[in-house]
N, C-alpha and C positions, 0 to 999 in steps of 0.2 A: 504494500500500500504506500503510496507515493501523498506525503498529507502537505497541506500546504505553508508548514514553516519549513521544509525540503528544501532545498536551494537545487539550481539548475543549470542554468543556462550562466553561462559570464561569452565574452568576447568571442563571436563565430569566426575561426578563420578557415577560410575556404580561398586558394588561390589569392593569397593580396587583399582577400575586404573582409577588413577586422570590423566587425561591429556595426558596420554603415551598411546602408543599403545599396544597392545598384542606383536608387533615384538618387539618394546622397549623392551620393561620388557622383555624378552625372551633374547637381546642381552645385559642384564646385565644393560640398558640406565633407568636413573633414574634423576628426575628433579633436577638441580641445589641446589634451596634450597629446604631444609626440614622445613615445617610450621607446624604447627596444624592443626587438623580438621575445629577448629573452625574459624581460621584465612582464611584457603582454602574457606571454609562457606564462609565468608564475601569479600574476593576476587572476589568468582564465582558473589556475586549478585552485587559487583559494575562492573564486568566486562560483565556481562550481559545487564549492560545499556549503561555504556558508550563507551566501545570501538568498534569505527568505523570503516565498512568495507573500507574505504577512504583508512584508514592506511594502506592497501596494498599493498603495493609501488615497481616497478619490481624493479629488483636488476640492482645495480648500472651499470657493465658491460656491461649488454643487452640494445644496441640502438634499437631505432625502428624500423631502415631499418633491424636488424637481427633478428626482430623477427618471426621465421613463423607461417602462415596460419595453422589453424588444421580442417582438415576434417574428423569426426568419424561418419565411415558410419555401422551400428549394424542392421544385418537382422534379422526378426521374426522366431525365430523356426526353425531354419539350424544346423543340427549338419556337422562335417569336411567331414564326409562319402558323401555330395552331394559338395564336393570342389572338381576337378578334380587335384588339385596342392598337395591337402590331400590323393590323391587315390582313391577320387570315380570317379567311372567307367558309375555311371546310366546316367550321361549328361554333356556336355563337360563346360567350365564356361573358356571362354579364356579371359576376362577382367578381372577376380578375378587372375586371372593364371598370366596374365602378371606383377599385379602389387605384388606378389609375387616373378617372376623372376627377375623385377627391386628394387624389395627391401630386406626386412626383414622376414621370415615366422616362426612361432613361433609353439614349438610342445609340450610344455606343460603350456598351459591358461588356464583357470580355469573362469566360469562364479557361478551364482547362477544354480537350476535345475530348476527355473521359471521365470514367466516374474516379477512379479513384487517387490523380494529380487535381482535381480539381476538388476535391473535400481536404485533403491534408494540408493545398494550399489556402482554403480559404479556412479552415480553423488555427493556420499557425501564423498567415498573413506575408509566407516566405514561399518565393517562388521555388519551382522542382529542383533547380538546379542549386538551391541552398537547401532543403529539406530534403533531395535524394529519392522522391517517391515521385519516377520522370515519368516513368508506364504505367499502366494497368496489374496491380495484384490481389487478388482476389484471396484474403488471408485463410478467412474460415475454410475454404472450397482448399486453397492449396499448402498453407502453412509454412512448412521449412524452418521454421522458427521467425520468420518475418511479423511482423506488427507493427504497429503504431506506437511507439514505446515513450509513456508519460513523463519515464526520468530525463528525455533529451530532448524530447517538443513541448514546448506551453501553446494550451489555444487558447481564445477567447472567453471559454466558459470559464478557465482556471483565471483569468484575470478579472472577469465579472464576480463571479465566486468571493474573489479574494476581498471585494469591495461590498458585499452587502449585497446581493444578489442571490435571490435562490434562481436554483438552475435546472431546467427539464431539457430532455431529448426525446425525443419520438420517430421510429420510422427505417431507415435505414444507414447503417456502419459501414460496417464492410473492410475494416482495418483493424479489424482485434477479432479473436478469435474467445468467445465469452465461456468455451468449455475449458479452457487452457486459463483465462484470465476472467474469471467472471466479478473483479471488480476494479478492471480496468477503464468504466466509465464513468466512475467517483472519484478512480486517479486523474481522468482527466477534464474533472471538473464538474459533474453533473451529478446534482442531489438527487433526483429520480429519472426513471429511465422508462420506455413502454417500446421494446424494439424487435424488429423482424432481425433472427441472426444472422443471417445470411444461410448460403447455402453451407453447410457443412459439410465436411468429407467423411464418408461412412455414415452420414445417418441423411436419411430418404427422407424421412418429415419436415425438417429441415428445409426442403426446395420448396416449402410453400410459403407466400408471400401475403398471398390474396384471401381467395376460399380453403379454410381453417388454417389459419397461420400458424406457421412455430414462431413463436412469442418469448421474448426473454424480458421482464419485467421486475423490477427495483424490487428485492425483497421476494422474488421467487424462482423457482428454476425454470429452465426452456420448457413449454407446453403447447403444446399444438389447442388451440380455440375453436372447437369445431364447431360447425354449423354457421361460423361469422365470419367476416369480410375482413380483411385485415387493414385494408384503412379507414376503417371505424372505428376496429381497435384500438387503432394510434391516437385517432382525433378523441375518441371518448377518455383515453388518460391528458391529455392536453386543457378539454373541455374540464373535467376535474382539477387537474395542476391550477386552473385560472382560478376556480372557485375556491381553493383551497388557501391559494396567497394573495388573494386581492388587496391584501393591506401590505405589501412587501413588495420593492423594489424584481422584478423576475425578467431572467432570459428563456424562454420559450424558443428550441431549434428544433425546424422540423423538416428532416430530412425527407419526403416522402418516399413511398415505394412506385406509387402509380409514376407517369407512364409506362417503365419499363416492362419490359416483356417477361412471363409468355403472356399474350393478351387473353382478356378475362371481358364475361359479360360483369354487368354491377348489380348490386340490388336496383335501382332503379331505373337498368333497362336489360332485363333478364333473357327478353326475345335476341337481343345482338348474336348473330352466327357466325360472320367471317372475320375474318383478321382486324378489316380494317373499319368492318361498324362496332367491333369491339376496342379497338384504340380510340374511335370517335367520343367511344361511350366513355370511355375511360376519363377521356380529355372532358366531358363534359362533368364525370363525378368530381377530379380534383376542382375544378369551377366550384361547385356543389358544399364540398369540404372547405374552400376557401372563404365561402359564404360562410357556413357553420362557425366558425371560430370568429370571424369577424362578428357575426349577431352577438354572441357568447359574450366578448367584450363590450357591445352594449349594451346587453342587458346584465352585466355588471358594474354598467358607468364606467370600464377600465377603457374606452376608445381615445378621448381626450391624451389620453398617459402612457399609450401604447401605440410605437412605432410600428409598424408591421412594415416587413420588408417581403417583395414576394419576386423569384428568382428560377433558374431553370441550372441543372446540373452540367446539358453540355447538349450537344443537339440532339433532333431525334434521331430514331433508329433507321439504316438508309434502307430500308426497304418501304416505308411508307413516304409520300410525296404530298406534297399542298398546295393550292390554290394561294396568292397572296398579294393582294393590292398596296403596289408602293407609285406614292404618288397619281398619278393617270394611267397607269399601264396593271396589268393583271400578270404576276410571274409565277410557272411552277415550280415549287423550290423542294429538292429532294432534304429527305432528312441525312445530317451530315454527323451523326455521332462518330469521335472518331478522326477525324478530317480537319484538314487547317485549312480549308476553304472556308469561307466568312456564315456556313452554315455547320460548323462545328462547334467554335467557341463564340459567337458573338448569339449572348443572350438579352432576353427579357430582365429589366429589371424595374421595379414598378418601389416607390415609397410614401406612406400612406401613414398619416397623424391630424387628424382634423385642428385645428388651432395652433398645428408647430411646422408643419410641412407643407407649402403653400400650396393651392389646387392649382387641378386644371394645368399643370405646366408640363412642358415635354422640353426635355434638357438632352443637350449635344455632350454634355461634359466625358472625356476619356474617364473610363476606369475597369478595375479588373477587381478578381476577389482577394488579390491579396489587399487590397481598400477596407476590406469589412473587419477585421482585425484594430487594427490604430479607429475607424469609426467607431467602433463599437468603444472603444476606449474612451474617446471623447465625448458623445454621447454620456456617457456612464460616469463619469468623473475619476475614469483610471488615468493615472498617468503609467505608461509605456515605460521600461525600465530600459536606462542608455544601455545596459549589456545588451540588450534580446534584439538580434538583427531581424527587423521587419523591412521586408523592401514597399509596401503598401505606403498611403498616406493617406488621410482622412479626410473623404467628403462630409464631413459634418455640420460645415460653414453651408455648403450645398443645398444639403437637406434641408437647414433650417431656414434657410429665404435668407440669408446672409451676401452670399457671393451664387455668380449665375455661371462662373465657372471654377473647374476644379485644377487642382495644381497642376497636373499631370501632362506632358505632350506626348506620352507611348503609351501603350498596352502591349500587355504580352501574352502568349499562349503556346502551351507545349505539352508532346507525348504523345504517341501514337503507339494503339499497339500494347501487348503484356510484355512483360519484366522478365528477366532471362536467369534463372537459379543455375549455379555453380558451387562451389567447392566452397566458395568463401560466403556464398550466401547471394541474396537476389541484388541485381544489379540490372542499372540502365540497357535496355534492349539498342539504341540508338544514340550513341555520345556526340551531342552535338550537331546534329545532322537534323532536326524537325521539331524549329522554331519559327513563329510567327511576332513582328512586331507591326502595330501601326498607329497612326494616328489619326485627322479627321479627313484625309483624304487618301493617305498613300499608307499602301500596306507590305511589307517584304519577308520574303522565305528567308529565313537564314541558314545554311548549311557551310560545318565544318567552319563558323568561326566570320564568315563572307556572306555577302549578302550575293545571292542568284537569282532571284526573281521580287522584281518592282510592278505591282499593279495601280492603278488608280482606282480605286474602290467608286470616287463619284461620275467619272466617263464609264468605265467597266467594270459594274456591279459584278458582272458576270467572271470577272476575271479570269479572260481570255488574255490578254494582249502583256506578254511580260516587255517590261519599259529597262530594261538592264542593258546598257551599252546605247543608249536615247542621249545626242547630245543637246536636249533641250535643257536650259539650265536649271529648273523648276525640277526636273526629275534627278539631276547630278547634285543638287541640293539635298533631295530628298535623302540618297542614296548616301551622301557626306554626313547629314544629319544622324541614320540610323546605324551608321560603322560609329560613330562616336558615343555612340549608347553601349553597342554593341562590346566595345574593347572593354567595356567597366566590368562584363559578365565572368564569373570563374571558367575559367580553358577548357576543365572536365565536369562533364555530371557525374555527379558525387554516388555511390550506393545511400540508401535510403537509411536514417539514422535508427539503429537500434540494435539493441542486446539480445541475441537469441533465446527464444525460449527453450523447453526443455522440448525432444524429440519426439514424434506423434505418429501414429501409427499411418496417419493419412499422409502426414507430409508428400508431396511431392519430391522427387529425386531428382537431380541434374541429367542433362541428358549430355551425348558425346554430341550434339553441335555446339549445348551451351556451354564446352569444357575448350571450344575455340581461341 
């Protein structure tokens, strides 16, 4: 049990950046004092022991009655094309919609292209190439001893936690294995829990997500729910979580299960037969659920006090396709889970607080998830301890009707593809080779360290036409601008940070490619 006067984290160094972020060093931000190597050395390992997450102390300003509620609600595998507020057309989503019109909608966000770079990014707020989790692993299903390991990553919950916040999670992990660790989601910050465990290796019950879930719940063992839906399950401990702390500051994260696959009818549309009137269906339940929690908080009087943030994992699954009105034209945009085409990682993101988040607005501002990290701090009255490299920075000012835009002039997105297990443990499948940076017009492939493919995202949505070796000076600009980012990043992706656990009958075994 990892508790939170534990000390953690002091100075990350990874290739050359001690402590700073990639955006740091990029805006010229360099630490205070200049040490030595060797003095940094003996800093990081007494700061590694001693300094405790206690120390987290909100900032002086923030009282408790102003602190608000944050509800981050993240559906499985939706790209914007099935958001009717986004322009899709294929099914209407009037609870996603509304709380778009009552709030903030954001139209260039940025996820990872998978599930599981993009959850470890946005709960540590450090991109893959510093937190080492660059692929797809799928822990419970393959193991090896890989995890998410609490003694080396601080998320967000563990810094809300640390400030007076109680903490719920609901929905889907997928980074800890809860038969090997089953209370590895209190190590990382979360008072109660209501979660589908993923698929596990050797146990069949296990693969259900939906109709009768295996369920891992705060205070009991894995049980399969029979005869219920599994995200009702989620939502009905959530729906309790609210009523239970309505007088306490609370983070509510809710990872969903829906959209992903395998697709399922709902209870409220039980006729749906083929694939894709049951992904419709689906897309219309998490609507459905979205509404559910938002009434919840008003008829708790918590909507004034609670942010609700609503988001999408990474794109859909490319075998379903959409209809989607951008601007005067009608595009069909295939689902890009998976893909650094601008239908992988650029998501939905919608923010919604009736009297703190101004309506009605649709904001251009860059951001990605490593943003939600330092927001969430701010928001919250944490102050971000100067050891813990976060490359993120906080649209906080954003959200609140402060500033109409955000600091940021990149975003970034990486990882294609599952994780490659060897001898020493799982490691990057692609070093280097399949990153995307951009900003509000130009977008570039980076491989091996170089930038090889420059698109214009507002001429060529479609991003046919690579502009690399274009001597217009607008793209040689471009192309100068993002090699200057680019040189700030570590040389190598790093293995994914963590202490092996003890060896399991399921583990997965290296194979003689991944022994190359």
């Amino acid at each position: 049990m990892v508790s939170m006067s534990s000390c953690f984290f002091a100075r990350a160094e990874i290739d050359g950046i001690q402590g700073v972020s990639a955006l740091d060093k990029m805006a010229g931000h360099t630490p205070a004092v200049n040490r030595g190597p060797l003095v940094d050395s003996l800093l990081a390992a007494i700061l590694l022991v001693v300094v405790p997450f206690g120390l987290l102390m909100p900032a002086e300003a923030a009282a408790e009655s102003s602190r608000p509620n944050i509800l981050f609600i993240m559906v499985d595998d939706l790209g914007p094309e099935w958001i009717s507020c986004y322009g899709g057309l294929e099914v209407k989503t009037p609870q996603i919609d509304a709380l778009a019109r009552g709030g903030m909608r954001f139209t260039n966000a940025y996820s990872m292209p998978q599930c599981t770079p993009t959850r470890v990014t946005l709960l540590t707020g450090q991109y893959p190439f510093h937190h080492g989790w660059c692929n797809h692993w799928d822990v419970p299903r393959w193991g090896a001893g890989c995890h998410f390991d609490p003694n080396k990553n601080m998320t967000f919950a563990r810094l809300l936690r640390s400030v007076g916040y109680v903490t719920a999670i609901a929905g889907k992990w997928q980074i800890n294995d809860f038969r090997v660790q089953p209370g590895v989601l209190k190590d990382h910050g979360f008072d109660e829990w209501c979660m589908w465990t993923g698929y596990e290796g050797q146990n069949p019950p296990s693969g259900q997500r939906y109709w009768d879930p295996y369920v891992f719940a705060s205070g009991e063992r894995s049980r399969t729910h029979k005869g219920q839906f599994g995200p009702d399950v989620y939502a009905d401990f959530l729906v309790d979580f609210l009523r239970r702390h309505r007088d306490q500051p609370m983070l509510l994260y809710f990872p969903m299960v829906l959209t992903h696959g395998p697709q399922v009818h709902t209870p409220a549309e039980p006729e749906a037969k083929t694939r894709l009137e049951k992904h419709k269906a689906m897309v219309r339940y998490t609507d459905r659920i979205v509404g559910r929690l938002v009434g919840t908080l008003d008829d708790l009087k918590l909507r004034r006090r609670t942010i609700v943030i609503f988001t999408t994992d990474n794109g859909t699954g490319k075998r379903f396709r959409a209809r989607m009105r951008v601007g005067s034209t009608v595009r069909v945009v295939r689902g890009g889970k998976g893909l650094l085409t601008e239908n992988g990682p650029w998501q939905p993101l919608i923010v919604n607080c009736p009297g703190t988040v101004p309506a009605g607005v649709v904001n251009d501002t860059l951001t990605d998830f490593t943003d939600m990290m330092p927001t969430f701090a701010e928001l919250a009255g944490a102050e971000l301890p100067r050891e813990l490299l976060v490359d993120g920075r906080s649209i906080a000012p954003v959200l609140l009707g402060k500033q109409k835009d955000g600091p940021r002039s990149w975003i970034l997105a990486m990882g294609r593809g599952a994780a490659v297990l060897d001898e020493k443990g799982v490691r990057p499948t692609q070093v280097y080779t399949d990153r995307v940076l951009r900003d509000k017009r130009f977008k570039v492939l980076v491989e091996a360290g170089r930038v090889t493919r420059l698109v214009d995202l507002v001429d060529d949505p479609e991003e046919v036409t690579n502009l690399v070796g274009s001597s217009e000076p607008e793209h040689v600009a471009a192309i100068r601008k993002f090699s200057r980012v680019i040189a700030g990043f570590p040389k190598r992706d790093p293995r994914p940070r963590y202490s092996p656990t003890a060896p399991q009958a399921w583990d997965r075994k290296p194979t003689a490619r991944s022994r190359r």
